[in-house]
Structure formats: structure tokens, C-alpha cells
Backbone as CSV, one residue per row, in Angstrom:
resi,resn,N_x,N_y,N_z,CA_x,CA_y,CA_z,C_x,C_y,C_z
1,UNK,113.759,112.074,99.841,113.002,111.535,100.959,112.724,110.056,100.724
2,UNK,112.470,109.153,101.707,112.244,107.645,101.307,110.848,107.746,101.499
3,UNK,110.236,106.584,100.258,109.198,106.585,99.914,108.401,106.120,101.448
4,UNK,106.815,106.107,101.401,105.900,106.017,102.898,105.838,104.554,102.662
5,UNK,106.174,103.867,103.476,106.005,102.225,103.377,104.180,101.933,103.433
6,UNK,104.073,101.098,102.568,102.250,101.076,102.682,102.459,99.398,102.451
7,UNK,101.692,99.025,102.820,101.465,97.383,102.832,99.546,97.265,102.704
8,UNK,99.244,96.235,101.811,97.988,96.033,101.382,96.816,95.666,103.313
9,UNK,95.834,96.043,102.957,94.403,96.113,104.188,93.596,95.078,103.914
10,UNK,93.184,94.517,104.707,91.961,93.767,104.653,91.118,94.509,104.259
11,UNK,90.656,95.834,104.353,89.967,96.505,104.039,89.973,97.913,103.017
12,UNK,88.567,97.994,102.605,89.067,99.193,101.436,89.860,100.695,102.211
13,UNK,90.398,101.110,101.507,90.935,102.594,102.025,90.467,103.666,101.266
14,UNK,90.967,104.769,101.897,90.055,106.383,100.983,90.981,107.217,101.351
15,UNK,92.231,107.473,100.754,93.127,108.796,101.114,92.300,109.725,100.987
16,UNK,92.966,111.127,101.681,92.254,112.466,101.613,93.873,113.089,102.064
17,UNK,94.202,113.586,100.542,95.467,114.346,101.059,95.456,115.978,101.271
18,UNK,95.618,115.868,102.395,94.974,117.398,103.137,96.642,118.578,102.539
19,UNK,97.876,117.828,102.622,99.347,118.939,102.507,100.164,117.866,101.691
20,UNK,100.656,118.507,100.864,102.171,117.857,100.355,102.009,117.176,98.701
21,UNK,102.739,117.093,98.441,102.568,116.342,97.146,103.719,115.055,97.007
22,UNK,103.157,114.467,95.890,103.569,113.031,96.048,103.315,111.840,94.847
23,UNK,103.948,110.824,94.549,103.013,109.748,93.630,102.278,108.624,94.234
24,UNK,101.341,108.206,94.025,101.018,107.225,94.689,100.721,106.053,93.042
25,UNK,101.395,105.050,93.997,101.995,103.871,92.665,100.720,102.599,93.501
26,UNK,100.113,102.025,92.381,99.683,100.601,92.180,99.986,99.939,91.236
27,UNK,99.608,98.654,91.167,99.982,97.853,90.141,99.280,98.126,88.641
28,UNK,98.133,99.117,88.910,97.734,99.825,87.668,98.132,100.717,87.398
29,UNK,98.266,101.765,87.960,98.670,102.736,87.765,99.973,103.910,88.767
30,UNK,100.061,105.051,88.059,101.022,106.087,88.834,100.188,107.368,88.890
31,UNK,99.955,108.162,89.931,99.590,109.260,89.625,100.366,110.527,90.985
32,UNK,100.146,111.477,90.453,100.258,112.594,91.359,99.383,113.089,92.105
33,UNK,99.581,113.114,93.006,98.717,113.503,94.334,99.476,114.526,94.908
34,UNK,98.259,115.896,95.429,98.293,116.602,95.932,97.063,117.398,96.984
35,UNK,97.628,118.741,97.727,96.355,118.906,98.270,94.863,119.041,97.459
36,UNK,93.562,118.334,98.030,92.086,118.126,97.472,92.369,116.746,97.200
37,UNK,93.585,116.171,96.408,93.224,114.797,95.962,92.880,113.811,96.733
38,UNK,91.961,112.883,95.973,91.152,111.728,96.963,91.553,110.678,96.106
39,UNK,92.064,109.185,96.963,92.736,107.771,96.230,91.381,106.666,97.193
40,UNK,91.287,105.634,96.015,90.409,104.810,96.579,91.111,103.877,96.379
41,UNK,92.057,103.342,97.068,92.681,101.442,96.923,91.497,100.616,97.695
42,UNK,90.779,99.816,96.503,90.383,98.306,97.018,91.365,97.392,98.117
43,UNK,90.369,96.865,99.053,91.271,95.835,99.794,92.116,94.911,99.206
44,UNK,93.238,94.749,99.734,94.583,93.825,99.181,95.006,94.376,98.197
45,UNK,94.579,95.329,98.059,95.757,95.959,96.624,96.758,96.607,96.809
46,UNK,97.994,96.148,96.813,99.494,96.670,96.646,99.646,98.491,96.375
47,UNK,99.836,99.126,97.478,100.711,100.536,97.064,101.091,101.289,97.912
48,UNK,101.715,102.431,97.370,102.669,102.916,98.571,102.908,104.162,97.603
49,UNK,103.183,105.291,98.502,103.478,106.897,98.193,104.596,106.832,97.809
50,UNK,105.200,107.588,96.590,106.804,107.944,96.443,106.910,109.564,95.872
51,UNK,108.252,109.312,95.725,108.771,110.834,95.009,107.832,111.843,96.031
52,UNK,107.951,111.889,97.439,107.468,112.700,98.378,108.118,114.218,98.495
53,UNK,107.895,115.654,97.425,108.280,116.559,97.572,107.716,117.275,98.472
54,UNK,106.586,117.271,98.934,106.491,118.356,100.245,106.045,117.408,101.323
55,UNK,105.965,117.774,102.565,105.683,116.845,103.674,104.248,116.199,103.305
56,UNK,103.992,114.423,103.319,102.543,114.914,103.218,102.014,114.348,104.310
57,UNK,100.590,114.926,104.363,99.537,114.794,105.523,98.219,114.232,104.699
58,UNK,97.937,113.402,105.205,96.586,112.028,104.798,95.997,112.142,105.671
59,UNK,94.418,111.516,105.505,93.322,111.669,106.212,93.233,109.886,105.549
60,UNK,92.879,109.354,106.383,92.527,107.421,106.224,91.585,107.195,106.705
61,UNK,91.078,107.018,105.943,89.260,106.098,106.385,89.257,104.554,105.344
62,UNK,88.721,103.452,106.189,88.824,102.593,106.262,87.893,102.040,106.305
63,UNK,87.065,100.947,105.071,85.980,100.482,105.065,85.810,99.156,104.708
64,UNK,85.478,98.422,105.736,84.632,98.478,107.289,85.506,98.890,108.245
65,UNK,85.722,99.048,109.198,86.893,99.331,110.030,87.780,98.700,110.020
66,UNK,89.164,99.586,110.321,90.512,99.075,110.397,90.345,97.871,111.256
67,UNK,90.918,96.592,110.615,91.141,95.320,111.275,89.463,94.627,111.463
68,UNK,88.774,95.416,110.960,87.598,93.939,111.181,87.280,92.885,110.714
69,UNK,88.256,92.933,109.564,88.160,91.779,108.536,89.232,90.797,108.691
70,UNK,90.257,91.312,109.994,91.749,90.557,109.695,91.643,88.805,110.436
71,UNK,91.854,88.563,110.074,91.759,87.031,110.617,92.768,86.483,111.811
């Protein structure tokens, strides 16, 4: 499967991966994600989902709101 294209937020993010499993890569780290797991990327920080073995399904919340910070 090709990896989920993710590009850095003005704002912080909060995965909530509800189905599927997956890695999710930053410039610190690699981990595995699956259903229950919760990811906190700080704003502007570089990452993106790979090695996508089952379909996955995310829940995105966005803090302060999506685009209120974008210039």
C-alpha cells in the first residue's frame, strides 16, 4: 500500500486510531500504531503513516482549530 501523505499543521494534532494498523514515522521516532492507539505531533513537526497493513481509520483533532493559526 503507499504510505498516507501527511504534511506538517500550524497546529498541534491528536490521532485516535479507531481500525488498522500501521507506523507512524517522525523525525524522532518510529512506532506501531494500532486500534486504542493515541499520537500527539506538536505543530510543524514532520510525519506521515507507513507500512499500512490493514485499512486505517483516524479520528483528528486539532489544537486550536484546523487553520487558525495559518497565515
Amino acid at each position: 500500500m503507499e504510505p498516507a501523505r501527511q504534511s506538517p499543521h500550524t497546529e498541534d494534532e491528536i490521532y485516535v486510531v479507531t481500525a488498522g494498523r500501521a507506523k507512524i514515522v517522525t523525525p524522532e521516532a518510529t512506532a506501531d500504531v494500532g486500534p486504542g492507539t493515541v499520537v500527539f505531533v506538536p505543530a510543524g513537526e514532520r510525519h506521515r503513516f507507513t507500512d499500512v497493513t490493514e485499512d486505517l481509520a483516524l479520528l483528528v483533532v486539532f489544537g486550536p482549530a484546523y487553520g487558525s493559526r495559518a497565515r
